[in-house]
C-alpha positions in Angstrom: -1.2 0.3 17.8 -4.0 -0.5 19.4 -6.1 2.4 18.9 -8.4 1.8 16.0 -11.5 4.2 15.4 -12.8 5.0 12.1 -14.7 8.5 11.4 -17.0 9.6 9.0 -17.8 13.0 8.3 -21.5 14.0 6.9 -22.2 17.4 5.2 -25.0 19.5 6.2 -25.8 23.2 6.3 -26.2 26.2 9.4 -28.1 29.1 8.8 -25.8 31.7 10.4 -26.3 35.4 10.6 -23.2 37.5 8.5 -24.4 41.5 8.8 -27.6 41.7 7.8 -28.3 38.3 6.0 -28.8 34.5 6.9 -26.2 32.5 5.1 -26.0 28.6 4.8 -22.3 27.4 6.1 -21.4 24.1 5.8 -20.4 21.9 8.3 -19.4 18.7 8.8 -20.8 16.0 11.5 -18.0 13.6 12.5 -18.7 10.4 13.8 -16.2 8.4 15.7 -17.5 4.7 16.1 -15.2 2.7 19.2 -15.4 -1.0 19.5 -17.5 -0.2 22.8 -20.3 1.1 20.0 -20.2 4.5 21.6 -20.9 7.1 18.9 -18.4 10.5 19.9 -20.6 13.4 17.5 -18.8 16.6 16.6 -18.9 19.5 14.4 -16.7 20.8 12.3 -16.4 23.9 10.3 -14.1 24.3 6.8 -11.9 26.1 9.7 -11.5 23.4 12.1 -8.0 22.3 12.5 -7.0 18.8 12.9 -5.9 19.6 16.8 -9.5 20.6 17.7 -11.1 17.0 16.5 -8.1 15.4 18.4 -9.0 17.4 21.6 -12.5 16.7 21.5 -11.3 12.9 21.6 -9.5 13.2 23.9 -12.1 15.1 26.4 -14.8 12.4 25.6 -12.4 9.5 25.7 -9.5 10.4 27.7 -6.7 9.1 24.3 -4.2 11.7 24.9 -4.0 14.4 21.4 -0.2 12.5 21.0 -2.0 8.8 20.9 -3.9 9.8 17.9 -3.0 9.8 14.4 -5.9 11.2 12.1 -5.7 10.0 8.4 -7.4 10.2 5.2 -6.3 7.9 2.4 -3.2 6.7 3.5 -2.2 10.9 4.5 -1.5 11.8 8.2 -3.7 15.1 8.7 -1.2 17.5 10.2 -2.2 19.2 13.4 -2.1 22.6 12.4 -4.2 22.8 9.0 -7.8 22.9 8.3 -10.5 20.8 6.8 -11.0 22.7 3.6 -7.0 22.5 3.8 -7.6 18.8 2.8 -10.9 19.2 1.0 -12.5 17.2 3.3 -16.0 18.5 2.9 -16.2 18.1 -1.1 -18.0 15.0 -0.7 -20.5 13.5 1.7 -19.8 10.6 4.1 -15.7 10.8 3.6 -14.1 8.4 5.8 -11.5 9.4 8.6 -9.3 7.1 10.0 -8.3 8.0 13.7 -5.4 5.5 14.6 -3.0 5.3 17.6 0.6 6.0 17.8 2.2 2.3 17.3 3.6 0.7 20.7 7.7 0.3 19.7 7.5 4.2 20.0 11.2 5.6 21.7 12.5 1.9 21.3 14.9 0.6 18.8 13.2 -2.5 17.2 9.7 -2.1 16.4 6.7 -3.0 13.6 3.4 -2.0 13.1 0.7 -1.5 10.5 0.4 2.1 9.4 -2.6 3.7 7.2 -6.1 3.4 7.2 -5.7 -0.1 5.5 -4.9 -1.4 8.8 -8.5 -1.1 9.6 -9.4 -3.4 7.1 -9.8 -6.6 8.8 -9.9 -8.4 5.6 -6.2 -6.9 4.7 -4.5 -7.6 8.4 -5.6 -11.1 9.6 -3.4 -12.7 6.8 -0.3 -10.6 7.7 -1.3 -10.6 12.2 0.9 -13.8 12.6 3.5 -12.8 10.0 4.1 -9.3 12.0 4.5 -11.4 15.7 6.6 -13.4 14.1 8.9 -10.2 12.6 8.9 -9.1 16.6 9.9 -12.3 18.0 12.8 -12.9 15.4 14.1 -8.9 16.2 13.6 -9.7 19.7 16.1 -13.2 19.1 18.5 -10.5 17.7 17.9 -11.1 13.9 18.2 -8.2 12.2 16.4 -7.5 8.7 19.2 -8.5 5.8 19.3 -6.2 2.9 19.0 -8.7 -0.8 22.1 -8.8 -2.7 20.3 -7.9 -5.6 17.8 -5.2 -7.2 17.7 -1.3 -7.7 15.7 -0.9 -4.6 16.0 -1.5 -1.0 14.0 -4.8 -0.6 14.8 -6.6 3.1 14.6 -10.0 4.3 13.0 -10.3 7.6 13.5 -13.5 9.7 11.6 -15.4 12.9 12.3 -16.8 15.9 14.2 -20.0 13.9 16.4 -17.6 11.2 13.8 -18.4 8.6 12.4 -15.8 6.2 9.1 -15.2 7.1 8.2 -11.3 5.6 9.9 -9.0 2.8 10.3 -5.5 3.7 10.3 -2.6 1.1 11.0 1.0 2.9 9.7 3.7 0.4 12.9 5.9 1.1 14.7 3.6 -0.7 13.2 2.9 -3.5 15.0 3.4 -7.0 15.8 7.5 -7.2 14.8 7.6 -3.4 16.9 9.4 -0.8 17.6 6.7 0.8 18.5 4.3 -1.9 21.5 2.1 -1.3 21.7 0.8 -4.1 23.6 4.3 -5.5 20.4 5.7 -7.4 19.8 8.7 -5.4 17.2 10.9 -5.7 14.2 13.3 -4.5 11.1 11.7 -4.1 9.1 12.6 -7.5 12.1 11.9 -9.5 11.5 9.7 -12.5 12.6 6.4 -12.6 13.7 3.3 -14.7 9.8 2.9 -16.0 7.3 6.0 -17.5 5.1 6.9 -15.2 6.0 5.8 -11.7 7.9 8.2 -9.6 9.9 7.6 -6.9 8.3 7.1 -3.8 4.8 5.7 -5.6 6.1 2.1 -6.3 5.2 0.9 -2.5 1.8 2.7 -3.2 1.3 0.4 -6.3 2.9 -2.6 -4.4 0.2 -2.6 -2.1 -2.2 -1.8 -4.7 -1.8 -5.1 -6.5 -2.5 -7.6 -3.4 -5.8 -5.0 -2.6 -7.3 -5.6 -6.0 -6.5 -9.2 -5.9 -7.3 -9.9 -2.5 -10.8 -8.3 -3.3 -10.9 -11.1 -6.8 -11.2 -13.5 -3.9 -7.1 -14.0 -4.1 -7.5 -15.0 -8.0 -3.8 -14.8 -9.3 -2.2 -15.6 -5.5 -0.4 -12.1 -5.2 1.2 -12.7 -1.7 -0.6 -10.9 1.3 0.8 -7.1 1.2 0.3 -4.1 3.6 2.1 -0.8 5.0 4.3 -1.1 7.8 5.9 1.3 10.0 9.3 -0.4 11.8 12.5 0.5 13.2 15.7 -0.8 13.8 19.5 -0.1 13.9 19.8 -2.4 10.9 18.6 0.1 8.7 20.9 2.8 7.0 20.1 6.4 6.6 22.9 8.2 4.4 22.7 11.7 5.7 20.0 12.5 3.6 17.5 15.0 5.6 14.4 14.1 4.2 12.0 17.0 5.1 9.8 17.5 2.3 9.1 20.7 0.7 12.5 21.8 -1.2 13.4 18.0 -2.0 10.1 17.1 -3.6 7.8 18.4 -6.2 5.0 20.4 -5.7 1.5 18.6 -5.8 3.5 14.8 -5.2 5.7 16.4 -2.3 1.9 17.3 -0.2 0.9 13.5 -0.5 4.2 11.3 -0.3 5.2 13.6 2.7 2.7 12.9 4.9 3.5 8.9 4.0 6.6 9.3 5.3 6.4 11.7 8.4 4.1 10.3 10.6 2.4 13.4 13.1 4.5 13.4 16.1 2.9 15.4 18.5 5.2 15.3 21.2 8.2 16.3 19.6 7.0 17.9 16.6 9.9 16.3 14.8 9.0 15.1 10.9 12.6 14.5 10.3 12.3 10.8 9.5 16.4 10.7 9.6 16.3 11.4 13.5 13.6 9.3 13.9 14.9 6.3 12.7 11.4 5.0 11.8 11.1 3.4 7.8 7.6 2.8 6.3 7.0 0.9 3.4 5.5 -2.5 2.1 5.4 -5.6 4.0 4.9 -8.9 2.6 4.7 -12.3 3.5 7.5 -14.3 2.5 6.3 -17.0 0.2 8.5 -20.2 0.4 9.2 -21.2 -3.4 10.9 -23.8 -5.3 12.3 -21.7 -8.0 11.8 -18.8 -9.9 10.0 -19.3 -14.0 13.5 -18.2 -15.2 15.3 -21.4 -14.4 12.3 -23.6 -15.7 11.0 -24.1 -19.0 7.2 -22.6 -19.6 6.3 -25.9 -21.2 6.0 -27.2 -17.4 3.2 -24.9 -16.5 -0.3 -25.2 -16.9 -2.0 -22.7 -19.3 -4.7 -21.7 -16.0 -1.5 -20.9 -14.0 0.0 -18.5 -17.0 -3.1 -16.9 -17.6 -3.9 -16.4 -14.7 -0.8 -14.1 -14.0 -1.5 -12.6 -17.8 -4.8 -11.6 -16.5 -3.2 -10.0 -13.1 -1.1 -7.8 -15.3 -3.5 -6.6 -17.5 -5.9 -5.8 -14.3 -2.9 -3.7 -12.9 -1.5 -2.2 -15.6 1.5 -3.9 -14.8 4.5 -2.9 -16.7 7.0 -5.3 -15.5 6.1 -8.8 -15.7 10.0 -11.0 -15.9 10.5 -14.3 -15.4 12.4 -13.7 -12.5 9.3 -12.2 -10.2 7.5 -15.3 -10.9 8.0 -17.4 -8.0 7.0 -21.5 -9.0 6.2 -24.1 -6.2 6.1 -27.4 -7.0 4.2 -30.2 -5.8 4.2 -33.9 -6.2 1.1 -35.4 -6.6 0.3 -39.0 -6.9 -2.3 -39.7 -9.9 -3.8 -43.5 -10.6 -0.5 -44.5 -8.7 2.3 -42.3 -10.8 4.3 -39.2 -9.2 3.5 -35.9 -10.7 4.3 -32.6 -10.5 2.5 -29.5 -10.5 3.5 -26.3 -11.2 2.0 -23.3 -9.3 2.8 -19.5 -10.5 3.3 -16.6 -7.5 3.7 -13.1 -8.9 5.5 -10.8 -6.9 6.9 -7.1 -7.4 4.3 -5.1 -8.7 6.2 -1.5 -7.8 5.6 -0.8 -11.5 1.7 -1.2 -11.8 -0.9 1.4 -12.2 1.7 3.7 -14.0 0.4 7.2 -14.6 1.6 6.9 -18.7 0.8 3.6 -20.3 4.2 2.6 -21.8 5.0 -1.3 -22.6 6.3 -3.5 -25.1 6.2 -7.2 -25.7 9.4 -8.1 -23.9 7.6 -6.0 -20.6 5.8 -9.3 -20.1 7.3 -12.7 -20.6 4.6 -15.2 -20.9 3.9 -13.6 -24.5 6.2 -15.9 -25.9 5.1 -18.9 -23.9 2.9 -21.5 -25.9 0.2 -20.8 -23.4 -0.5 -17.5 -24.7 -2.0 -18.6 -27.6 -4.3 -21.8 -26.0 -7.8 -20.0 -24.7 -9.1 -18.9 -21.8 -11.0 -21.8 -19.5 -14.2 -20.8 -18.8 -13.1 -20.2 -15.2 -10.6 -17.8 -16.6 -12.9 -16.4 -18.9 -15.5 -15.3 -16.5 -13.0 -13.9 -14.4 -12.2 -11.4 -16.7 -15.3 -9.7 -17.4 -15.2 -5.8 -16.7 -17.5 -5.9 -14.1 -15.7 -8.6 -12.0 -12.8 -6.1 -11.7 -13.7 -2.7 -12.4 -15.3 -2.1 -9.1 -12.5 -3.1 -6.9 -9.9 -0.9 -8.9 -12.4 2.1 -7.0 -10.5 0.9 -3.9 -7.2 2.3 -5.5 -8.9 5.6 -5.9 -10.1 5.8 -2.3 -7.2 4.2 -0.6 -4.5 6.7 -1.9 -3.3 9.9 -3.7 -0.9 9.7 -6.1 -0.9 10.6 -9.4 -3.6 8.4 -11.8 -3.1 9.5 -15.4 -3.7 6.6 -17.1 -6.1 5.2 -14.9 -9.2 7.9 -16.0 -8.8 5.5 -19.4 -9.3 2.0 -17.1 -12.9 1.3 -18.5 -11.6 1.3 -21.8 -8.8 -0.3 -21.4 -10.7 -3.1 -19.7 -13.2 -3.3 -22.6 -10.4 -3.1 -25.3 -8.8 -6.2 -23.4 -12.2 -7.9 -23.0 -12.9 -7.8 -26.7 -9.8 -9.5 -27.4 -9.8 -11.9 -24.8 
């Protein structure tokens, strides 16, 4: 989609005259800044329905009402409800994200970043190439290939040459997911194989993970990750009609529906069955030796184990096996001798950020490696203090709305781990 405007809405206060007295209403200013660096300025009441912003737009701009997409932390603002619907005017200067409809729309192979991530530059540049390359490989007639293992729906995508380039995780088919083909059918909400992550929440926290890294300047090499929207006749919908209210649970079923069902104005059709559309986390594929599970620990360096300790203790992570650490080796030549050197990827992260703080030992595997007991480098060290970390988790917070739990205890988590660090 080529539409990309981002709106921020201001609080302020009218006098207005109700009977016989002056009463202060409040009101929002929303600003729409274009790439041309016009500034669109409109008002909007507690009242004002989504509709009415989008037809304002669309008389200053010409973007037809079923072009735009308005969104609010990852949620697609439904035509029909009102500001105060979303609380949109609890806090000063909240962001809005208006975003176009994505260009595969009515066709039957198709990708596109979805949510107000993809305005982040910083997010999208890493993945730009990755996503024409997904294109040109459907376009050669190389369909995304479902892995032969896992609980969830997890998809190899290929380019023009058959190689994998991107891993695709739709969130209709994660574990407990109605969409799940892996047999473990469910409602979105439902529990799942770890406390506190519901189904429907683990491409959230996927996403999550390469955000708060990205933002540590890339520090433990989680693989570039974003939301997608794609299509495809590859992809497998069981009859399941996923339309929300009924088949979710009350508070959850108002954020994860949105996720899913996309405002389609033309056809007001949320059924993402008929649609045919998935959405879900994209990641680059990351071209890897082995896996840690087929290697002994003794090869890697203690910077390269700590560093993935240090991930999973940023994110809460609550599944940390040896067989989602991808290892890359290189051969390096040193004062004329052939070595090799061992680097560590993390990947699947569905299980961070839980909402109920649940692990044991065996949850992550480097605590029996003989590098969990050298110390931190100062490198490492450094990198661990609170205040290197604690900010960018506030991007969690503002980028989506799932349940926390857990997460009001971060700060003293963080401190409790620095102490013993």
């Amino acid at each position: 989609a080529e539409l990309r405007i981002i709106m921020s809405l201001r609080l302020s206060f009218q006098s207005v005259p109700i009977g016989r007295q002056q009463r202060n209403i409040k009101y929002g200013i929303t600003v729409f800044n274009t790439f041309n660096k016009k500034e669109l300025v409109f008002k909007a009441f507690l009242w004002t329905k989504v509709i009415e912003l989008k037809e304002k737009v669309q008389n200053e701009t010409g973007i037809p009402v079923n072009k735009q997409r308005l969104m609010h932390k990852n949620r697609v603002l439904n035509n029909e409800q009102s500001m105060d619907y979303y609380k949109l005017m609890e806090e000063d200067s909240e962001r809005i994200d208006l975003i176009g409809t994505p260009d595969f729309k009515g066709s039957e192979m198709g990708i596109d970043f979805f949510g107000t991530l993809s305005q982040l530059t910083e997010f999208t540049k890493p993945l730009n190439p990755v996503i024409e390359e997904v294109e040109a490989g459907f376009n050669k007639g190389h369909a995304p290939e479902l892995a032969f293992e896992g609980t969830s729906g997890t998809y190899f995508l290929k380019g023009v040459n058959r190689g994998e380039v991107a891993i695709f995780k739709p969130i209709d088919e994660e574990a407990y997911a109605p969409n799940n083909p892996r047999g473990y059918v469910g409602t979105f909400g439902s529990p799942t194989f770890k406390a506190g992550v519901l189904s429907g929440e683990a491409v959230l926290r996927e996403v999550s993970a390469y955000l708060l890294d990205k933002r540590l300047g890339n520090f433990s090499s989680v693989p570039a990750t974003s939301f997608v929207e794609m299509c495809h006749p590859a992809f497998k919908f069981y009859g399941q009609q996923v339309q929300g209210i009924g088949l979710m649970r009350s508070e959850f079923e108002k954020d994860i529906n949105s996720l899913i069902y996309p405002q389609d104005d033309e056809t007001d059709d949320l059924n993402m069955t008929k649609r045919k559309v998935k959405y879900g986390a994209f990641q680059k594929f990351v071209k890897a030796n082995d896996i840690a599970e087929n290697l002994s620990p003794d090869l890697f360096s203690a910077d390269q184990v700590h560093k993935i300790a240090l991930l999973d203790f940023r994110i809460l992570n609550t599944d940390r096996n040896e067989g989602n650490i991808l290892v890359r080796i290189k051969e390096r030549r040193k004062r004329g001798e052939r070595k090799k050197e061992y680097a560590l990827v993390p990947i699947d992260h569905g299980m961070a950020f839980p909402s109920s703080l649940e692990v044991v030992d065996y949850d992550y595997c480097w605590t029996g490696w003989p590098q969990a007991k050298e110390p931190f480098s100062k490198k490492n060290y450094k990198s661990s203090e609170r205040r290197k970390y604690y900010g960018r988790y506030q991007i969690f917070k503002q980028s989506f709305q799932i349940q926390t739990g857990v997460l009001k205890e971060y700060p003293n988590i963080l401190d409790s781990f620095q102490k013993r660090s």
